[in-house]
N, C-alpha and C positions, 0 to 999 in steps of 0.2 A: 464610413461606419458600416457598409455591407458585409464588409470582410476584414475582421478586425481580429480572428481567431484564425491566423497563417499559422502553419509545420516550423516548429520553432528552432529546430535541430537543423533544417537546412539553410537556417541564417549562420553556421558555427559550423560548418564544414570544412572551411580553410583556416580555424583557429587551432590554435596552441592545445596539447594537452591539457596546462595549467586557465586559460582561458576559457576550454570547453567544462572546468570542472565550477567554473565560476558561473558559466552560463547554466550550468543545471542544477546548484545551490539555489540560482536566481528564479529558474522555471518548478523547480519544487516547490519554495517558498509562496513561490502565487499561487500553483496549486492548492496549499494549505489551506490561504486566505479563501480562496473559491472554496472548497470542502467544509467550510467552516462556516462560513457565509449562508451555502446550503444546509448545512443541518440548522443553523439559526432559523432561517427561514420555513424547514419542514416544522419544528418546534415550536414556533411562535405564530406563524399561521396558517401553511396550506395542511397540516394536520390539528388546526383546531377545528373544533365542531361545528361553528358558525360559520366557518370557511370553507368545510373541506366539499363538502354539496355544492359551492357557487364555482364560479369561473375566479381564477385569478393569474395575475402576470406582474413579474416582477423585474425591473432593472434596475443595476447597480452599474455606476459607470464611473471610472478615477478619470479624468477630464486631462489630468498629469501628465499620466501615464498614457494617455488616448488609449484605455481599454476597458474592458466590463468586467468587472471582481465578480460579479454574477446576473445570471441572466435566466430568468424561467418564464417559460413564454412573451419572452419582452416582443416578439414578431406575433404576435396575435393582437387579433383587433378588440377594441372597450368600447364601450359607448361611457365618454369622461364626464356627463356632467358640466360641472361648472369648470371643470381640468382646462375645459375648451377657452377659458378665459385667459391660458396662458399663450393661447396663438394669437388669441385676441390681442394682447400687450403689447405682443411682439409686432405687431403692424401699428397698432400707436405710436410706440416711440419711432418705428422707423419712421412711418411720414405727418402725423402729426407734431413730431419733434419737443419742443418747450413749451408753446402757448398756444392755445385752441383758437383758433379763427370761429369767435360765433358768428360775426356777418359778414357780408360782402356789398359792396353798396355802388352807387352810381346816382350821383345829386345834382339834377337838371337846374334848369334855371327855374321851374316852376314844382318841380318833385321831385322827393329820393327816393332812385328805386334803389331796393334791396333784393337781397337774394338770403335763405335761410342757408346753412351749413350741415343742420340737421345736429349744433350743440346740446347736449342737456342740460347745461347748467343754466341758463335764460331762465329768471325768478324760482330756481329752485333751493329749496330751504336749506339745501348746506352749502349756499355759495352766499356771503351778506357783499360781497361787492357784486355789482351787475351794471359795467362798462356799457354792456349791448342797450340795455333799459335806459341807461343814461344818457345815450347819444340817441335813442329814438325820442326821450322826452324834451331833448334839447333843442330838436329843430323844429320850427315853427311853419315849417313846409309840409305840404300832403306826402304821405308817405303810402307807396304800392310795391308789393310784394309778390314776387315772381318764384314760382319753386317748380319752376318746369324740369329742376334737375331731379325731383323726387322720383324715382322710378321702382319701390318695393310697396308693398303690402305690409299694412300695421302688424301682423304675425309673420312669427316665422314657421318657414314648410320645418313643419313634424309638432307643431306646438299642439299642446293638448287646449281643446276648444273651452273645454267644461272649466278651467282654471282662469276664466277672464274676468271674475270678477275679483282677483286675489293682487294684490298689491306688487307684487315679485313679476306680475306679465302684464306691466304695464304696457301700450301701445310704440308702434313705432312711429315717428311723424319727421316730418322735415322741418319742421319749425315747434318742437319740443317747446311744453309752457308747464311750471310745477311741476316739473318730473312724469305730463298728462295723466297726471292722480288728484281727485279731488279730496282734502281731508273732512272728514266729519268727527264733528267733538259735541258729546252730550254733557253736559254738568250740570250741578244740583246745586244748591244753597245750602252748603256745610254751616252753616250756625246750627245745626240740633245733628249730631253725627248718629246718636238713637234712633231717629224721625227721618234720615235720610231717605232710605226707600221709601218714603209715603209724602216725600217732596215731588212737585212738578217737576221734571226736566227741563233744557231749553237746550235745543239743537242748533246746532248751523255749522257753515262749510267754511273753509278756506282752500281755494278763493270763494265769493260769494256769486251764486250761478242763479241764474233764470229759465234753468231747465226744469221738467216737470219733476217734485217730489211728493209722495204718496207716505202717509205714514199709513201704520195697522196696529191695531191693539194684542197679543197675545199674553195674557197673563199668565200663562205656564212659561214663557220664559223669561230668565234673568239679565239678558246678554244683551247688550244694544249690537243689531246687528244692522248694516246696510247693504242692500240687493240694487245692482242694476241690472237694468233690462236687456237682453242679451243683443238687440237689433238699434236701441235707441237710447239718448241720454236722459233715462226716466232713472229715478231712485227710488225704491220703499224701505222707509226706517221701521224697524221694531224698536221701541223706545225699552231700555232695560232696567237694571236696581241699581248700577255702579254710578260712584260719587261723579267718577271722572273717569269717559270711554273715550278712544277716538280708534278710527278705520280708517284708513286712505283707499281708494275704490278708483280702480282706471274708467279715464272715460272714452267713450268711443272720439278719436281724432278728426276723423274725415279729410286726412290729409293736412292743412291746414287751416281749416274750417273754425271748427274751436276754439283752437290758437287764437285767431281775427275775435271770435265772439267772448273768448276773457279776458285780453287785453284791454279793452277801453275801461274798462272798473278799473285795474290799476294804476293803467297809462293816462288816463284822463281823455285819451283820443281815440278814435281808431284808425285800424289801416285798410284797406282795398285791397284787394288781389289784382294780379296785374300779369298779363302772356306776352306783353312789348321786351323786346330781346335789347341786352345794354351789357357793357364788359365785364362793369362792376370789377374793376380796380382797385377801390379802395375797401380797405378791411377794417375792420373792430376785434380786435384779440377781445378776451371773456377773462379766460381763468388760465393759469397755468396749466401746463399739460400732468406732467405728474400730482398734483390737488385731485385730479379727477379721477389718474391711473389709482393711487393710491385706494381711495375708498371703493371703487369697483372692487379693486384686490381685496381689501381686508371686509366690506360687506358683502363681497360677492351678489355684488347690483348687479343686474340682468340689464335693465334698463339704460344703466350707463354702458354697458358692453357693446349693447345691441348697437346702439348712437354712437359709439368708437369707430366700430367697423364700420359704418355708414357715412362717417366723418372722414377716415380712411379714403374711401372709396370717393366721395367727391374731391377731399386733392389730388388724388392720384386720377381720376377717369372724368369727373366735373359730372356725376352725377350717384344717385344714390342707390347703390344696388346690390344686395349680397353676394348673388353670384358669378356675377361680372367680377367684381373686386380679389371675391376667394379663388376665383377662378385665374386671375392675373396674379393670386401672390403663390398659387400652388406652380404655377410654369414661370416662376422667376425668382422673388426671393428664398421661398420655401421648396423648391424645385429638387430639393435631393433628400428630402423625408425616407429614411428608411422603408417605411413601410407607407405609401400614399395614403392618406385618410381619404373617407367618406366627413368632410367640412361645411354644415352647410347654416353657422349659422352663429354669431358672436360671443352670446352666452350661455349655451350648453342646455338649454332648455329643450332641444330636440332628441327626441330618441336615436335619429339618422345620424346623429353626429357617430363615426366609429375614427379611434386612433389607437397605437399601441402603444406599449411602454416605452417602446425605444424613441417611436417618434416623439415624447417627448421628452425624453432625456435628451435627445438631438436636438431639439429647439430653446432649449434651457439653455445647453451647453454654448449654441449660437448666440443666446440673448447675454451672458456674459462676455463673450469675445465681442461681441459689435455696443454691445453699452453697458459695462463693467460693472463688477458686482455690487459697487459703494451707490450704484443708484439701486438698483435690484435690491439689495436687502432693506431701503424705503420702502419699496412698493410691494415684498412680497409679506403675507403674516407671517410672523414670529410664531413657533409652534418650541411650546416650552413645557418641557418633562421635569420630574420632581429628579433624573438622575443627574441631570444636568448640572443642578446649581454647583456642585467644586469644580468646576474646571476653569472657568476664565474669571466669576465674582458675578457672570450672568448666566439666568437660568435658561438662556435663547442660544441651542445647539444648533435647531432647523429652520428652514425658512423654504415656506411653502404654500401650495396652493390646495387645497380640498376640494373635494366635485361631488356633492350625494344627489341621490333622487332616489323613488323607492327601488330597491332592492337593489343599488348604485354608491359604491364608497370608491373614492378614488383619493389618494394622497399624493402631488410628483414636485419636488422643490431641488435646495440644496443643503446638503446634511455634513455639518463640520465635527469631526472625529474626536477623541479625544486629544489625540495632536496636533488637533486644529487643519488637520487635512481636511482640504474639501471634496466631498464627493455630490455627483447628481441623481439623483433616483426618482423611479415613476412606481408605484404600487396601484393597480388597478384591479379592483375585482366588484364584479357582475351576478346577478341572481344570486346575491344572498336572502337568508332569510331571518338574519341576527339581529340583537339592537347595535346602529349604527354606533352610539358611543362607545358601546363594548366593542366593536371591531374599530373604531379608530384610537383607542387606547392600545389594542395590541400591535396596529401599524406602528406606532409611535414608542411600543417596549423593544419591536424586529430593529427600530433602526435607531434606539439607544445601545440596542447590545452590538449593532454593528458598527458604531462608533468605539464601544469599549474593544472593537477587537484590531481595530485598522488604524 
């Protein structure tokens, strides 16, 4: 893909008059499309207003034809956002494969030790089966817990500090429990819907904790809000006016610390921790692999991201580390990126993350040649335009991945034509100052009208 734009004339040097007149019918006609392609794109965004002040980069790439129908700044570097979710996928399905290994185990004659995998789905509320839950409550043996393979830090390098109390940067842990977000739900006594707000409240969590909580009164506000403490698992609720409130609020992990201390409320038991080294041979699949790819992709969960790559990285090295892992899939699978990223981190949450357009148009392109697009368009969102709807009976042209953060819109999927040609494209653009909606409705008219054209 470096050199993809070769002197096209010196392939048609030893051809026929009638041949050479075919070959520059052929080479004009692309021209056109590229010409055409570009003024689309000057039109619909790098000369709009909310665009024309930020950075932006564009690839177009026919996957067919192995060539770029157009390209403006696709070799410049973005910071993608949640875009980064799509190199993320792309290391799930390679070695995570079908079904997630949440445990790994080793069941003495007097105790099962286990080992964590660093799964998320272990009692979290969008998974009602819980295989892992079922086989720790099944055995009647002491159960010890070893996670000598965790070797990261609950944040990732570049994460913003001040955003730890917000739901979206939940913790990273080795033995992930509820997603390590606590819920809090306030509810009132609707019998009198008039008289509500001058009802009592009644609060409480799931799961239900013995850490310290502080409530406070503020009668100026309306909002039931909850604060933890930025060093410890303390909460302070402001109780609010609403019928029916809930927060989910990350708690500090401690590795797996927390994990061990909310477990026994639902397990009935608890576990130990344990540093005795065992093979741990045998496994506990969880959930399917794609169940889990799937909702990362369409709720663009951090959380499960983060735990992919993490998950990734102990099949592949037997322990848990972001930069070891990105570090072994940039010098191997991903080893021919156009342009090498600055990677350092699963869910796009870092400012350091930088990639270009092309690098992902190149990793897209990969992720269908190595696991084909009838899985891919499960896992990626449906992004459906109102021009859409006459073409096939459905209103789902594109199929893509989003990436925002402030002043960060990034769209990069695969975009089917009105011929049903498929093309790959990355749209990334940086320090804008627009509203996001409004600039991802005009990504989304650039690459209706370059469907209507190709």
């Amino acid at each position: 893909m470096r050199n993809r734009f070769i002197p096209i004339f010196s392939k048609f040097q030893s051809f026929s008059p009638g041949k050479c007149c075919l070959a520059l019918l052929f080479l004009l006609g692309s021209c056109s499309t590229m010409q055409k392609a570009g003024k689309i794109a000057s039109t619909s965004l790098l000369n709009d207003p909310e665009i024309a002040t930020a950075h932006c980069g564009i690839s177009l790439y026919d996957p067919e034809k192995k060539k770029f129908i157009y390209d403006y700044q696709g070799d410049k570097y973005f910071v993608p956002a949640s875009n980064t979710k799509i190199v993320t996928l792309y290391a799930g399905l390679k070695y995570i494969r079908d079904s997630i290994i949440g445990l790994r185990y080793d069941e003495g004659k007097d105790t099962v030790f286990v080992q964590p995998t660093g799964d998320p789905c272990f009692l979290h509320p969008d998974f009602r089966e819980q295989p892992v839950f079922d086989f720790l409550k099944k055995t009647s043996k002491p159960i010890a817990v070893n996670a000598d393979n965790w070797k990261e830090e609950p944040w990732g390098k570049g994460w913003m500090w001040d955003d730890y109390n917000d739901d979206y940067m939940a913790e990273r842990s080795p033995f992930p429990i509820y997603g390590n977000l606590i819920k809090w739900i306030e509810v009132r006594d609707s019998s009198s819907i008039s008289a509500l707000a001058n009802k009592e409240a009644f609060v409480y969590s799931e799961p239900d904790i013995n850490w310290k909580v502080n409530f406070v009164n503020d009668d100026s506000s309306h909002v039931f809000s909850v604060k933890r403490a930025l060093v410890e698992n303390q909460f302070t609720i402001c109780q609010g006016k609403e019928a029916d409130a809930r927060i989910s609020v990350p708690f500090l992990t401690h590795g797996m610390q927390s994990a061990l201390e909310l477990l026994p409320d639902t397990l009935g038991k608890g576990l130990v921790p344990s540093t005795s080294k065992h093979n741990y041979q045998s496994i506990i699949h969880s959930q399917l692999a794609d169940s889990l790819f799937r909702i990362m992709m369409y709720r663009s969960d951090n959380f499960f991201a983060e735990q992919i790559l993490l998950m990734v990285a102990n099949e592949k090295m037997k322990l848990m580390n972001d930069a070891r892992i990105i570090g072994d899939l940039l010098h191997n699978d991903l080893k021919e990126f156009p342009n090498p990223p600055n990677w350092v981190d699963g869910s796009g949450l870092s400012r350091y993350n930088l990639f270009s357009p092309r690098d992902f148009v190149w990793v897209l392109d990969k992720m269908q040649s190595e696991f084909g697009m009838e899985r891919l368009r499960n896992l990626f969102p449906r992004v459906r335009t109102e021009a859409a709807s006459d073409r096939t009976g459905d209103s789902c042209l594109i199929y893509a991945k989003s990436g925002s953060m402030s002043g960060v819109l990034c769209l990069s999927g695969f975009l089917y034509t009105r011929k049903l040609h498929q093309l790959v494209f990355s749209i990334m653009i940086n320090n804008h100052q627009g509203s996001p909606r409004s600039i991802r409705k005009k990504m989304e008219q650039f690459l209706t009208q370059i469907s209507d054209l190709y």
